[in-house]
C-alpha positions as CSV (number, residue, x, y, z in Angstrom):
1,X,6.2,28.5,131.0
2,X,-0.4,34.5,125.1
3,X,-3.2,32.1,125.3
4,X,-6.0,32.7,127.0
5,X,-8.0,30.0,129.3
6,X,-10.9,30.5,126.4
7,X,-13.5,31.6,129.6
8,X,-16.6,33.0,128.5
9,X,-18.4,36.1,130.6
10,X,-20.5,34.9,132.8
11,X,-23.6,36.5,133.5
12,X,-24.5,38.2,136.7
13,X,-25.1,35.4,139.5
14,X,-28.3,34.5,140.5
15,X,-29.1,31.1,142.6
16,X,-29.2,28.6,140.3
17,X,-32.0,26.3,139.7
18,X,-30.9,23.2,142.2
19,X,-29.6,25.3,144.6
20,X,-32.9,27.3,145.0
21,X,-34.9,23.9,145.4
22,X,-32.6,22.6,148.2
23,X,-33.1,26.3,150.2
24,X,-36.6,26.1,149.3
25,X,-37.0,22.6,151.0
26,X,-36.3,22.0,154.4
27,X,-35.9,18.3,153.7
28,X,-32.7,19.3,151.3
29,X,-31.4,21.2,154.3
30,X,-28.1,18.4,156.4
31,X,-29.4,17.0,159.2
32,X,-26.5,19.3,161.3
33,X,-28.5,22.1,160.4
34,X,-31.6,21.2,162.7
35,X,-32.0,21.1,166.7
36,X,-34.5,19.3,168.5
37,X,-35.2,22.9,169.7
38,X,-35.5,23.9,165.8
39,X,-38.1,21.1,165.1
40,X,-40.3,22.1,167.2
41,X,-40.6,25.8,166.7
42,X,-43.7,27.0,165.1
43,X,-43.1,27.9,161.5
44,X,-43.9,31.3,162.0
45,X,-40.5,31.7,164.2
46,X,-38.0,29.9,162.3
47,X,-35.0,31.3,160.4
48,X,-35.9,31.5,156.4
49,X,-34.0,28.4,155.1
50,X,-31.9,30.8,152.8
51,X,-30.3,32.4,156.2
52,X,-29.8,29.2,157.6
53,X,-28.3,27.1,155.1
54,X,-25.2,29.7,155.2
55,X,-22.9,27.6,152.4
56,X,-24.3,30.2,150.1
57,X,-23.2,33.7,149.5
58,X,-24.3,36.5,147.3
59,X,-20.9,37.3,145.6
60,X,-20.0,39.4,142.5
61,X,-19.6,37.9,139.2
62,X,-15.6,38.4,139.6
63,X,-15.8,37.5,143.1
64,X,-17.5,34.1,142.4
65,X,-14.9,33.1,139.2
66,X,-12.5,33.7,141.5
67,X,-13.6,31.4,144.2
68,X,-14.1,28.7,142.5
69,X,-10.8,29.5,140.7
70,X,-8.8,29.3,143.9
71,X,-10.3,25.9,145.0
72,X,-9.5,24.2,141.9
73,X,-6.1,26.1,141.9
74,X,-5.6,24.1,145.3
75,X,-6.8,20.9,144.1
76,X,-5.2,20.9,140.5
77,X,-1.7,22.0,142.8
78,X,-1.7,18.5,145.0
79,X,-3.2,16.2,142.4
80,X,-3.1,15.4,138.6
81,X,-6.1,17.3,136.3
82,X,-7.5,13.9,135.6
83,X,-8.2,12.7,139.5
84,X,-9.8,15.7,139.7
85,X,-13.6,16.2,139.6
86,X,-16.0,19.2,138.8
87,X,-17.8,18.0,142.2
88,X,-14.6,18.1,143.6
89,X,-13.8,21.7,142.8
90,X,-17.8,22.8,143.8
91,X,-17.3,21.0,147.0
92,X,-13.7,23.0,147.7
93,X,-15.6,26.5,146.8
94,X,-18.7,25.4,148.9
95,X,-20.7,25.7,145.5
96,X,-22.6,23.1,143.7
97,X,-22.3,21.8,140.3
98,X,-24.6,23.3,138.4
99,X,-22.8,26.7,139.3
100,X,-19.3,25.5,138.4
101,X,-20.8,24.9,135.0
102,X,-22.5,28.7,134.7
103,X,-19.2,29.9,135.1
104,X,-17.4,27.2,132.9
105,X,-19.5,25.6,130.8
106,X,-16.5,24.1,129.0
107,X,-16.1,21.7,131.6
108,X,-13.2,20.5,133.7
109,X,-11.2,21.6,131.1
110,X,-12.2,24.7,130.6
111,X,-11.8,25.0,134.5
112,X,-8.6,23.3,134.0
113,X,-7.3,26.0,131.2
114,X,-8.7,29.0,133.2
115,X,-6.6,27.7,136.4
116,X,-3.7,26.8,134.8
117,X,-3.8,30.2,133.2
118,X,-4.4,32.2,136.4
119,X,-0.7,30.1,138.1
120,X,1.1,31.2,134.5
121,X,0.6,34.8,135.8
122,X,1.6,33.7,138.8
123,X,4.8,32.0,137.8
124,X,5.3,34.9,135.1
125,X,5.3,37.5,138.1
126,X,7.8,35.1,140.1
127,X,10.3,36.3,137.5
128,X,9.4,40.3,138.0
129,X,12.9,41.6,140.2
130,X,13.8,46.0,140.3
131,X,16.6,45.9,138.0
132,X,19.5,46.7,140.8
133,X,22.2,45.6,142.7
134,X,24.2,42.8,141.7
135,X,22.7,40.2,139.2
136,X,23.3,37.0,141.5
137,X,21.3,38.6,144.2
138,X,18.5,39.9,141.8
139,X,18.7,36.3,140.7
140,X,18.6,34.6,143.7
141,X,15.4,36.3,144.7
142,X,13.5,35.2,141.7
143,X,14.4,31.6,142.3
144,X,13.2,32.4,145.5
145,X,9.7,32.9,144.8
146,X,9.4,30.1,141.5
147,X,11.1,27.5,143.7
148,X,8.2,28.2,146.4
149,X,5.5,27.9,144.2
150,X,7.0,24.3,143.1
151,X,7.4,23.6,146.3
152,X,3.7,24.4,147.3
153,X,1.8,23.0,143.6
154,X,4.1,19.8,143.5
155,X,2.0,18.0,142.2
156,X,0.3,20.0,139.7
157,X,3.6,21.7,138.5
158,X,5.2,18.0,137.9
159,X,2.0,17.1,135.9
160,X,2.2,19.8,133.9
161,X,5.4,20.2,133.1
162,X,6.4,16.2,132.4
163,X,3.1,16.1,129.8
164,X,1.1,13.2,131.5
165,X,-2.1,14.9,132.0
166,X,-4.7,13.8,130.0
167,X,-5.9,17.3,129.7
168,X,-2.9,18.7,128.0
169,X,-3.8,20.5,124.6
170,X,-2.3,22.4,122.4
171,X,-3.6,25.8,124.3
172,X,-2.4,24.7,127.5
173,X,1.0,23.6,125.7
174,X,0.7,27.2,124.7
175,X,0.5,28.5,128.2
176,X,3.3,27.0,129.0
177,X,5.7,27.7,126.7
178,X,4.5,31.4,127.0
179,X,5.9,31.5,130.6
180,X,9.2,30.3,129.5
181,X,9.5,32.7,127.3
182,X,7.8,35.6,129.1
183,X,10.3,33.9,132.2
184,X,13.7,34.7,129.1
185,X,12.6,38.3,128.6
186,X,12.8,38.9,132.1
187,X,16.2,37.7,133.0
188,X,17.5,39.4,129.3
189,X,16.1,42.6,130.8
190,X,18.6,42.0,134.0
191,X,21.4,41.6,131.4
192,X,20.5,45.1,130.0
193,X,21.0,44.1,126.4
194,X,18.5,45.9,124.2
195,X,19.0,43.6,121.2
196,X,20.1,40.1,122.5
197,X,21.8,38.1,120.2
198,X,21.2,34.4,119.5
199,X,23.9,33.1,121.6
200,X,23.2,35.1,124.5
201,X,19.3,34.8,123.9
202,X,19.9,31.0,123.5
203,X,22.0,30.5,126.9
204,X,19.1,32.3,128.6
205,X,16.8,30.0,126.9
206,X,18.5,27.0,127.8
207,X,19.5,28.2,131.7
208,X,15.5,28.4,132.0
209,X,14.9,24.9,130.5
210,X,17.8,23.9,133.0
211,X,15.4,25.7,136.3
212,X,12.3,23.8,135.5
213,X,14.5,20.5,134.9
214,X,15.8,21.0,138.0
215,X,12.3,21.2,140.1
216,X,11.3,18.2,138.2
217,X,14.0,16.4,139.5
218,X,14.5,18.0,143.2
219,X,10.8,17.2,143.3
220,X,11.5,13.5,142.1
221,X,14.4,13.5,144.4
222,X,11.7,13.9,147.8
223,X,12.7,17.6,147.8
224,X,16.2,17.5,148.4
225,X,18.7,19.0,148.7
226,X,16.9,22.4,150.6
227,X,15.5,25.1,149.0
228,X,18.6,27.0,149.7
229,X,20.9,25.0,148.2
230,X,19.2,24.2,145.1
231,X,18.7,27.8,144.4
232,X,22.3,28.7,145.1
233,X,23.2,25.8,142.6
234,X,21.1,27.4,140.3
235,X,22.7,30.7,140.4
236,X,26.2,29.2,139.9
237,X,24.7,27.6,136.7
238,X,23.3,30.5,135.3
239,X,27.0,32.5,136.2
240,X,28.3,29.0,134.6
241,X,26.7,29.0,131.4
242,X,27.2,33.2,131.5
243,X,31.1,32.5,131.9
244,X,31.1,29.6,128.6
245,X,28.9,31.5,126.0
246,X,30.9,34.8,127.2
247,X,34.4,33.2,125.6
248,X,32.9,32.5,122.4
249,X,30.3,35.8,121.9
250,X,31.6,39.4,122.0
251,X,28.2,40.2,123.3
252,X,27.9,38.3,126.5
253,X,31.6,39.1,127.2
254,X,30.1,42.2,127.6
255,X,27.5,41.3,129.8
256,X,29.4,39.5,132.0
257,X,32.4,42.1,132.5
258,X,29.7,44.7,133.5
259,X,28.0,42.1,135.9
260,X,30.9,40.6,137.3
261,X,31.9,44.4,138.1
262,X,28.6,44.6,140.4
263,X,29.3,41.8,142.2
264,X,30.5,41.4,146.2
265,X,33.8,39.2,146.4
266,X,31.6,37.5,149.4
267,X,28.5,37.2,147.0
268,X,27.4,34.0,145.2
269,X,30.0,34.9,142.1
270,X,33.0,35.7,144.4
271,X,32.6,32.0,145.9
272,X,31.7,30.4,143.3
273,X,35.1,32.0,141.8
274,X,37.1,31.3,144.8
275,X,36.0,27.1,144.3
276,X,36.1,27.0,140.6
277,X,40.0,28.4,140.8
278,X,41.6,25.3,143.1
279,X,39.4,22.8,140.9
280,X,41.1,23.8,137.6
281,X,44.4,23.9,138.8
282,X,44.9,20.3,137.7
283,X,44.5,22.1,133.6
284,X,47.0,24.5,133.8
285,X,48.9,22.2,131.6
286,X,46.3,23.2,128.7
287,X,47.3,26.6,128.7
């Protein structure tokens, strides 16, 4: 979960054509916009129509793409790519078409690419922990912050991630994946492994596949169990799949000694220890 969104420069704003028509016409002005007082004032000592119309702001070039940007971050978060409009977006930013189309001439999906590029750097950062104190707590935090940002793009994140949007691509495929992978290098930097190898790089890998699978579903599921619990769960499943590839990899034995050594008997791994013992008492026969 590096393309980029493909956005051309835009050039520095200026009102676009049917915007300054409308401000140059006081017939394009709403109807809210005018008092009986209003009407009847001479000409001479009304407000210009630019000054009253107040929807539109002189912004910079960076501050405009970012705008409109934000608005169709909002929309593309509650509702699939394909319900939703360019008019839609320019209504959000309090812009109009024709501007949304300056700035992304590609279209909705061009929009679409640029957005969903801007919430990879987003998710990408979600994984971004100081690499100290025990692992389950450094852990714990991260799944803090991606689990919120399922929690508040539902919608948009389930879309994306399940492959029914119509305005999936190959680039956007490639956004993705890149934030998977970008999400792996982060949590292989927590293990303090220089050079990974395969099975550790792999249960990584896998453990990440296993956090987006499990949004999907908590989201499916009406967003239960809470927040809480599925990251704790998560945690344990990560210490899990540490504990299995660590009795068949010299390597991640490794890892896990030195993280284990880190590690509060009343922290996640001490209870998850303290539970896992009673449960496979039952196979002490296999030893």
């Amino acid at each position: 979960m590096t393309t980029g969104s493909g956005t051309a420069p835009a050039p520095p704003e200026a009102t676009p054509p049917a915007e300054a028509s409308a401000a140059a016409s006081p017939a394009a002005e709403p109807p809210a916009a005018a008092s009986p007082s209003a009407i009847t004032r001479p000409p001479a000592t009304a407000s210009p129509p630019a000054a009253r119309r107040g929807s539109y702001r002189r912004l910079s070039v960076e501050a405009r793409r970012a705008e409109l940007l934000t608005a169709a971050l909002d929309l593309f978060a509650h509702r699939a790519p394909e319900d939703v409009s360019l008019d839609d977006v320019a209504s959000a930013a309090g812009a109009s078409r024709p501007l949304v189309y300056r700035y992304f001439p590609g279209g909705k999906q061009q929009l679409y690419e640029a957005a969903l590029r801007s919430a990879a750097d987003e998710l990408e950062r979600c994984f971004e922990e100081p690499r100290s104190g025990p692992l389950s707590a450094r852990l714990s935090r991260v799944l803090d912050r991606y689990l919120a940002f399922v929690d508040e793009h539902d919608a948009g994140f389930s879309a994306l991630l399940q492959s029914g949007s119509v305005a999936e691509t190959s680039r956007t495929n490639a956004i993705v994946d890149e934030v998977r992978r970008a999400a792996a290098e982060e949590i292989l930097l927590h293990l303090a492994v220089k050079e990974p190898g395969g099975r550790l790089r792999m249960m990584v890998r896998t453990w990440i596949t296993a956090v987006e699978a499990a949004s999907l579903i908590w989201l499916d599921e009406e967003k239960r169990p809470s927040l809480e619990e599925l990251r704790d769960w998560l945690v344990d499943q990560f210490v899990a799949m540490l504990t299995a590839t660590a009795a068949t990899d010299p390597q991640t034995a490794r890892v896990l000694k030195a993280a284990v050594r880190m590690e509060p008997a009343e922290g996640p791994v001490g209870r998850l220890a303290r539970r896992v013992v009673p449960a496979l008492g039952e196979a002490s026969h296999l030893l």
